[in-house]
C-alpha positions in Angstrom: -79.7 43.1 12.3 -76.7 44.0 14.0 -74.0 46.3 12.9 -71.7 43.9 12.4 -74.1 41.9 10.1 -74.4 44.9 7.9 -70.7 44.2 6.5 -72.4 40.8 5.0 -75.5 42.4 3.7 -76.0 42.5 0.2 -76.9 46.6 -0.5 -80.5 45.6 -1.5 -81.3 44.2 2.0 -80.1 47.7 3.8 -82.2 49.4 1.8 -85.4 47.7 2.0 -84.8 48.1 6.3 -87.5 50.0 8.3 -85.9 53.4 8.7 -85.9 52.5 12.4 -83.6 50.0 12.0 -81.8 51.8 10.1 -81.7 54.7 12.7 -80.6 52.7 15.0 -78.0 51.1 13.0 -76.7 54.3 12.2 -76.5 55.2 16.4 -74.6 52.1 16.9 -72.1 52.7 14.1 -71.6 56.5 15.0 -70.8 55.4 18.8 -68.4 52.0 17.8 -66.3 55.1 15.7 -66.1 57.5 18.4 -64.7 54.5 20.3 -62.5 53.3 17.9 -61.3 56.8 17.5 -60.6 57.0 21.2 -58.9 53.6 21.4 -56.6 54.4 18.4 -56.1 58.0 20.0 -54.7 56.3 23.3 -52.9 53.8 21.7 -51.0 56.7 19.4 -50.4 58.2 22.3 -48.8 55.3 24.1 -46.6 54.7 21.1 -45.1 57.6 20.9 -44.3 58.2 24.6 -43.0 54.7 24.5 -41.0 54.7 21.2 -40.8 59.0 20.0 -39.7 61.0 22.7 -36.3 61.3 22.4 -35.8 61.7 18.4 -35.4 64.7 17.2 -34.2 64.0 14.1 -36.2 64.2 11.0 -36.6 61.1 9.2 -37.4 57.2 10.2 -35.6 55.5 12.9 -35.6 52.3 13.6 -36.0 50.5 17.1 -36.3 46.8 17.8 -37.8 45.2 20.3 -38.5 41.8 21.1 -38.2 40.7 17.7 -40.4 43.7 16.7 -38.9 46.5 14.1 -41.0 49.4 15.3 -40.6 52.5 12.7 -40.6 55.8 13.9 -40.9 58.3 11.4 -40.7 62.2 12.3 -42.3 63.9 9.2 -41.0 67.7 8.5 -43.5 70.2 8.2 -43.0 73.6 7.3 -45.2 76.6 8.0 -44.8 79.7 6.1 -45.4 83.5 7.4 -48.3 84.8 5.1 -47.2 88.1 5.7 -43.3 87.5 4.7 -44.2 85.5 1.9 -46.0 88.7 0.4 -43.5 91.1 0.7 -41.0 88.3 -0.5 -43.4 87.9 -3.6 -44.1 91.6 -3.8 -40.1 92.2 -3.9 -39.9 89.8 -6.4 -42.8 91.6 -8.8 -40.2 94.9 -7.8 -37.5 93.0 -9.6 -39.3 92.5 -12.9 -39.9 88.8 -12.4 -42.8 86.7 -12.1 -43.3 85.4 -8.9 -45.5 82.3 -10.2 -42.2 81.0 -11.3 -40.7 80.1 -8.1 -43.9 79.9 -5.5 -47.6 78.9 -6.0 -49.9 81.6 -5.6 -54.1 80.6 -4.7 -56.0 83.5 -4.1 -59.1 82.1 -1.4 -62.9 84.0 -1.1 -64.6 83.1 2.2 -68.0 82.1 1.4 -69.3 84.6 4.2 -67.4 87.1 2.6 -68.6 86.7 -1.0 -72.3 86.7 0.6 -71.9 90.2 1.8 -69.9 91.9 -0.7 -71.8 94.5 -2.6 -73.2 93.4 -6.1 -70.8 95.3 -8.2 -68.4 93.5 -6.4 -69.8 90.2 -6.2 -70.3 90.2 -10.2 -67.1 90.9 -10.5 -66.0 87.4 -8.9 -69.0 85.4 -9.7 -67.8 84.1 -13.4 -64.5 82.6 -11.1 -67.2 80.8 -8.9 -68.1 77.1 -8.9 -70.8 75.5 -7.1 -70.4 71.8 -6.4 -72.3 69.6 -4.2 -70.6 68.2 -1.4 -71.0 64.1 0.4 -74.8 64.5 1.2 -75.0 63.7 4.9 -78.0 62.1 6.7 -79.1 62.0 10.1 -81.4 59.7 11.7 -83.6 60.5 15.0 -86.8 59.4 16.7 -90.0 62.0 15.6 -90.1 64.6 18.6 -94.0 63.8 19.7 -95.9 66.7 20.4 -97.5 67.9 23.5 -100.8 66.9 24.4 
């Protein structure tokens, strides 16, 4: 079985594969993504040299070409000092308001930094701490043989 054939496979079939074939399956579909990844890479690329440069105006634009409509679309994205916004929101805490009522505020612990804190400090935060699993991911390789 091919890669390709796998799209046609009913679930039960993938699953009763040798888990060589299913290593190798796995190789095959990891390398066709990192080339598909690189094609659509080249081809953004080529699009927007082609088509982009030139706008600098937010918004969509539209160019046509050979009977084509191609849409270019220059999205807005805003970055924000972290520093400013917390004098900004400190300021507004100086006024007597609430800041939560005109920004969002999301207070972040670093794993790594939870992990080292002192207990006293670490109990503190641990009733605000959930632990979810994540996607499992699983990797496929040939047994390393040992040295005779």
């Amino acid at each position: 079985m091919d890669i390709f054939e796998m799209k046609e496979a009913p679930p039960t079939a993938l699953q009763a594969l040798p888990v060589e074939v299913l290593m190798h399956l796995q190789e095959a579909a990891n390398a066709h993504l990192a080339d598909a990844s690189k094609v659509v890479a080249i081809l953004h690329e080529t699009l927007v040299a082609r088509y982009a440069r030139g706008i600098n105006k937010l918004g969509t634009s539209h160019i046509e070409e050979g009977g084509v409509d191609v849409t270019v679309t220059i999205p807005k994205r805003v970055k924000w000092d972290q520093d400013k916004l917390n004098s900004a929101v400190e300021t507004i805490k100086g006024w007597g308001e609430n800041p939560a009522d005109y920004v969002d505020i999301e207070i972040k612990v670093a794993e790594r930094k939870y992990d080292a804190w002192p207990p006293a400090i670490r109990d503190l935060f641990t009733p605000a701490r959930t632990v979810e699993t994540g996607k499992p991911k699983i990797d496929l390789a040939p047994k390393k043989r040992e040295a005779a």
